[in-house]
C-alpha positions, -999 to 999 in steps of 0.1 A, spaced: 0 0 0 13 35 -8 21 56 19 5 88 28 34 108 15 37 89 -20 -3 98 -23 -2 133 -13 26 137 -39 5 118 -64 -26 144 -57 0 170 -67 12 155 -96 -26 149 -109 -34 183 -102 -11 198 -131 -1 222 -114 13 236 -144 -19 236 -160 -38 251 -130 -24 287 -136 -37 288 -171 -72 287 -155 -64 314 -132 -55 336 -164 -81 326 -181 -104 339 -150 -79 374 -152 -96 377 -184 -130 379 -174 -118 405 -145 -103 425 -171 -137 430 -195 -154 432 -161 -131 459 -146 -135 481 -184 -175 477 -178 -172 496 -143 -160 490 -105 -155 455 -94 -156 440 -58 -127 425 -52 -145 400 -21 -167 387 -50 -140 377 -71 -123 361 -45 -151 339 -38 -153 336 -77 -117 322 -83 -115 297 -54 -143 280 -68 -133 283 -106 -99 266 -97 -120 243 -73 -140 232 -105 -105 232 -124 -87 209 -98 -119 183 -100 -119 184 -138 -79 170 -140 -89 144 -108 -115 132 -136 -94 132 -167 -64 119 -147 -89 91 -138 -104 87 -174 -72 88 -188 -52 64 -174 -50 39 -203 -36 68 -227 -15 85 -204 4 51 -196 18 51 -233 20 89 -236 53 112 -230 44 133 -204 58 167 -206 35 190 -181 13 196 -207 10 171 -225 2 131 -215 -13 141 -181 6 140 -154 22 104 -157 11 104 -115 -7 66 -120 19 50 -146 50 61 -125 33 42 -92 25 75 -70 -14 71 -79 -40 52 -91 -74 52 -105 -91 49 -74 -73 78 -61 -79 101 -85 -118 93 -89 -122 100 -51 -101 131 -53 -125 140 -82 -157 131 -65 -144 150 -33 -130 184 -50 -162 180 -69 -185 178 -41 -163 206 -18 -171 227 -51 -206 223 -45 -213 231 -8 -190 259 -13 -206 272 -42 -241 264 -26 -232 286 3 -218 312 -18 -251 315 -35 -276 316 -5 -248 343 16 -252 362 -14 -211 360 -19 -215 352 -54 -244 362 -77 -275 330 -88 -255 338 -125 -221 328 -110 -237 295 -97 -250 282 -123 -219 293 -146 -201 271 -117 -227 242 -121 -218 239 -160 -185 243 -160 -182 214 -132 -210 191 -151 -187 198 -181 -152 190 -167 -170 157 -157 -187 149 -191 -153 161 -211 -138 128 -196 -156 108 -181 -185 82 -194 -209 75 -208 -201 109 -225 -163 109 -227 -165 136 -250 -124 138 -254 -130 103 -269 -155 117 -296 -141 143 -312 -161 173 -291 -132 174 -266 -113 206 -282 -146 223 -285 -162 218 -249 -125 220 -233 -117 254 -251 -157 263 -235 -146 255 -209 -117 275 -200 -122 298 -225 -155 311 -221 -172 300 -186 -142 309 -166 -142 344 -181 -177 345 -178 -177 334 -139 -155 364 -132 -176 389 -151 -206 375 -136 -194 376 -101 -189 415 -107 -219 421 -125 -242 395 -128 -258 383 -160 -231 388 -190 -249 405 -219 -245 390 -251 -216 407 -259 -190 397 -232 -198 362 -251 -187 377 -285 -155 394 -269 -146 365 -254 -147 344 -285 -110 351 -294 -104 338 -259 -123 305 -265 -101 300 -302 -68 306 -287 -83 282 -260 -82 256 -295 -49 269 -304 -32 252 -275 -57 221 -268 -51 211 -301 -15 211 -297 -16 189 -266 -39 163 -286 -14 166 -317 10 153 -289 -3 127 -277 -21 113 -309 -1 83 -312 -11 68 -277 -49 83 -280 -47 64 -313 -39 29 -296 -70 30 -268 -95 44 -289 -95 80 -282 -111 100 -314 -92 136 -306 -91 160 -340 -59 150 -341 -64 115 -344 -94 114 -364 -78 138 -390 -43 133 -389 -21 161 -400 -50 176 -416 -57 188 -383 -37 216 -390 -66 233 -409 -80 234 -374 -53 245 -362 -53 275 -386 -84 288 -382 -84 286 -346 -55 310 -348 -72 329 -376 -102 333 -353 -80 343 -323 -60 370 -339 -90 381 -366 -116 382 -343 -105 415 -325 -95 432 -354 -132 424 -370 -150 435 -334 -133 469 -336 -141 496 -319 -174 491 -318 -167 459 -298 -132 457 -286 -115 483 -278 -83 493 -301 -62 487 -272 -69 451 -273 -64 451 -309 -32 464 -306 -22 441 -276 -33 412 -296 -13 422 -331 22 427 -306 20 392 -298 14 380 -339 50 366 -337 40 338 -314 10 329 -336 29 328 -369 57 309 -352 29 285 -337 17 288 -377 46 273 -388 51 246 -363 19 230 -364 19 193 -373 61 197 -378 70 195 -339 50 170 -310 59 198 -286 27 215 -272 46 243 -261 43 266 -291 4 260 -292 3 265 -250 23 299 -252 2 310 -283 -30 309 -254 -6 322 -229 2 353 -247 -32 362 -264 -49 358 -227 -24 385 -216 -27 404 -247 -64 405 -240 -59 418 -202 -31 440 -207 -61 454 -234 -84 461 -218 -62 476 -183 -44 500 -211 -82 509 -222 -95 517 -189 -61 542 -181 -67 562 -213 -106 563 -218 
C-alpha cells in the first residue's frame, strides 16, 4: 500500500499544477472585460476564483482518472500526456476518482453557500454548475466527449469562455450577449493550444481508442489549427471599436509573432509548447487590453 506521502505527492502531480495557472488567467480575463465595464468588488471575485480553480482541480482528478490507459503510453511533458502520476506508481485510478468526487462535491457546498450568503451572484452559480458538469462529461462516461471528437470544442468552452464568464458575472451579474462575443478570441486561442496537446499525444490516444481532431484527421488537423489562430488573432481586429477596444487590438497584433511561429510549427514538432504559449500570450494580450483601455478612456 502506498504511503500517505507517495499519495499526497501523487494528488500534486494529478493536479497539473502547471496547467492550473492557465485557468487562473483565463479567470484574469473575465476581471479585465469586467473591470473596463465599471468597478469591481474585489471579495466577489475572491469567492469567484477559489471556486473556478475548485472546479478546475476536479476536472484533471476526472481526466487523470479517465485517462489512465492513454497516459500510460504517452510522453508526459507537463502539458501534454497528463501528469504520468498513476503510470509512474504515485497514484492510481481509485485515487484520482475520489479526489475527483471529493473536489467535486467541496465545489458544491461551497458554491451552494456562496449562492444563499449572497457571496456570489445565482449567475455565477449556475456558470459554476456547468463548467463542473462539463469538466466531468469532457472525460468521463458514458459521455467521454475527449473520446469523440467534441473534446477541443467543450475544453476550449470550458476554460475559454465559462471561466471568463464566472469572473464577469461575479462582478456584474448576467453577461450581456456581448462579453460572449468578446470573449470568443479567448475561447479560439483556447483551440490553439488544446489542439496542440492532442497533436501530442495522438499516437497513444490512437492505440486506446481516443477519437481527438488530431487523431481522427491526422495532420489535416492543422486546418483546425489555422483557423483557430485565424479566429484568435482576426476576431479583434473584425470586433473593432465598436466591440473591442483598439487597445486590445493592438495588444493582440504585438503578440502576432508567437502565432505565426505557432503557424509554422503545427503538425512539424510534438511539442505542445508553441500552441500553450500562443493561449498564454493572447490571454495577456487581452488583459493588458483592456487595463491599457480603462487608463486612457
Amino acid at each position: 500500500m502506498a504511503s500517505l506521502s507517495t499519495k499526497l505527492y501523487g494528488l500534486w502531480l494529478m493536479s497539473r499544477p502547471l496547467i492550473l495557472p492557465s485557468g487562473v488567467l483565463a479567470y484574469a480575463v473575465g476581471v479585465a472585460i469586467a473591470a473596463a465595464d465599471g468597478p469591481v468588488a474585489w471579495q466577489p471575485q475572491a469567492v469567484g476564483l477559489v471556486l473556478t480553480m475548485l472546479a478546475n482541480l476536479a476536472a484533471h482528478y476526472a481526466d487523470e482518472y479517465a485517462d489512465a490507459d492513454t497516459d500510460a503510453l504517452a510522453r508526459h511533458t507537463g502539458m501534454s500526456g497528463g501528469s504520468g502520476a498513476i503510470a509512474a506508481g504515485f497514484a492510481d485510478r481509485a485515487l484520482a476518482l475520489r479526489a475527483a468526487l471529493v473536489v467535486s462535491l467541496l465545489t458544491i457546498l461551497f458554491g451552494v453557500w456562496a449562492v444563499v450568503t449572497e457571496a456570489i451572484p445565482v449567475v455565477a452559480g449556475i456558470i459554476l454548475t456547468l463548467g463542473l458538469l462539463g469538466g466531468w462529461l469532457y472525460s468521463v462516461p458514458p459521455a467521454a466527449l475527449e473520446r469523440r471528437g467534441w473534446g477541443e470544442l467543450t475544453n476550449a468552452l470550458l476554460g475559454g469562455l465559462l471561466m471568463p464568464l464566472m469572473a464577469y458575472a461575479c462582478a456584474h451579474g448576467v453577461p450581456p450577449l456581448r462579453v460572449y462575443l468578446q470573449l470568443l478570441p479567448i475561447v479560439a486561442a483556447a483551440l490553439v493550444c488544446i489542439i496542440g496537446v492532442h497533436w501530442a499525444d495522438r499516437h497513444a490516444d490512437a492505440q486506446v481508442g481516443k477519437y481527438t481532431l488530431a487523431v481522427i484527421y491526422g495532420k489535416k488537423v492543422r486546418w483546425w489549427w489555422w483557423a483557430s489562430l485565424l479566429l484568435a488573432y482576426g476576431l479583434p481586429v473584425c470586433f473593432s471599436p465598436w466591440l473591442v477596444p483598439p487597445t486590445v487590438v493592438l495588444s493582440v497584433v504585438a503578440t502576432l509573432p508567437v502565432g505565426l511561429y505557432t503557424a509554422f510549427r503545427l503538425t512539424r514538432t510534438d511539442s505542445p509548447v508553441a500552441g500553450a504559449a500562443t493561449m498564454v500570450v493572447l490571454m495577456l494580450a487581452h488583459i493588458a487590453g483592456y487595463l491599457w483601455w480603462m487608463v486612457i478612456r
